[in-house]
N, C-alpha and C positions, 0 to 999 in steps of 0.2 A: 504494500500500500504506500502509495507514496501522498506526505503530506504539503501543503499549500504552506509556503513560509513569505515574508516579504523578505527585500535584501536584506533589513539589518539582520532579522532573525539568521537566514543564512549566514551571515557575515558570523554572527556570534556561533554558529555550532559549528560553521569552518575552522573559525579562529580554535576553539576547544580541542577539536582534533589534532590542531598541527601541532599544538602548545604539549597536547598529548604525546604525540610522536620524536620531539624534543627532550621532555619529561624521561620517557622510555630510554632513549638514547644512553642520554646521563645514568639512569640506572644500571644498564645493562653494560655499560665502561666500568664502574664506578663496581658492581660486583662479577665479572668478567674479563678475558682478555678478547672480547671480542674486536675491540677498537673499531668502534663504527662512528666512523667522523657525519657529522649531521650541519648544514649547513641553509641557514632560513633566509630565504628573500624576498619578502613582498609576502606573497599568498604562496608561496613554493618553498619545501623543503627536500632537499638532495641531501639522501644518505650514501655515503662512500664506504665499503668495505674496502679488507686489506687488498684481497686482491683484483684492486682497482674499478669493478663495477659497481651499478648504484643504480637505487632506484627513487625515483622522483614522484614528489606527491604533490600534486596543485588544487588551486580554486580555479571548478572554471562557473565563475559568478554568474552569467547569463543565464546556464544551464539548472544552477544551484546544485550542482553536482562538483565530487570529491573526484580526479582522474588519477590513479597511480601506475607508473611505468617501472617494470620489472624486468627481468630477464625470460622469462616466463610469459611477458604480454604485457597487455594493455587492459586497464580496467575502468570502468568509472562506477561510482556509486553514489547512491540518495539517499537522504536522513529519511526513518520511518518515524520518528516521533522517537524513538529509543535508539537505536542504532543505525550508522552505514550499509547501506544494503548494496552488494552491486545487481547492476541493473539488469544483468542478465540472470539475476537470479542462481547466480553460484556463490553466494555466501558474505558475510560479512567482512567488512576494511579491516579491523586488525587480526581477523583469523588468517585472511591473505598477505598481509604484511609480515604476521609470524613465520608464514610459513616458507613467503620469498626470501625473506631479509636470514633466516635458517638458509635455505639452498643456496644461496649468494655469500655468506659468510663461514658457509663448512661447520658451521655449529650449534644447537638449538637453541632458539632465540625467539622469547615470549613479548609479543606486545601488546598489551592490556591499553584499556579506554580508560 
């Protein structure tokens, strides 16, 4: 189900998310050697793993959708009132982020909201 937000609303559950995946970052340096450099700009964050790939998380505001780029593909997803859903209906943003940012970094790696 997808819900009717205005842009601030978006803007605020965008913003949450990214702040989210920042948050995560830091955690997972701080009790791991995963070394996942996270880097924020604007509406966009670029995670770098060590060995050199990354995946990139943006706002695409118009849409009111979350788009992230993986090695794995291309996804985008819509807030349901509770969580990121992507839009193809395979599942939720940080169970796919877990599971990319794990295959891209060689090691399991949990990202919680």
């Amino acid at each position: 189900m997808q819900i009717v937000m205005t842009d601030l609303e978006f803007l605020a559950c965008a913003e949450r998310l990214l702040l989210a995946v920042e948050q995560n970052c830091d955690r997972i340096n701080d009790s791991t050697d995963a070394d996942v450099d996270n880097q924020r700009t604007g509406g966009m964050v670029t995670l770098t793993f060590r060995n050199g790939s990354q995946i990139i998380i943006n706002q695409q505001k118009p849409l009111h959708e979350i788009w992230m780029a993986a090695k794995s593909g291309g996804y985008h997803y819509r807030f349901d009132g509770r969580c990121w859903q992507c839009t193809k209906g395979s599942g939720e943003f940080f169970e796919h982020l877990s599971r990319d940012a794990s295959a891209q970094s060689g090691m399991a790696l949990r990202f919680t909201e």
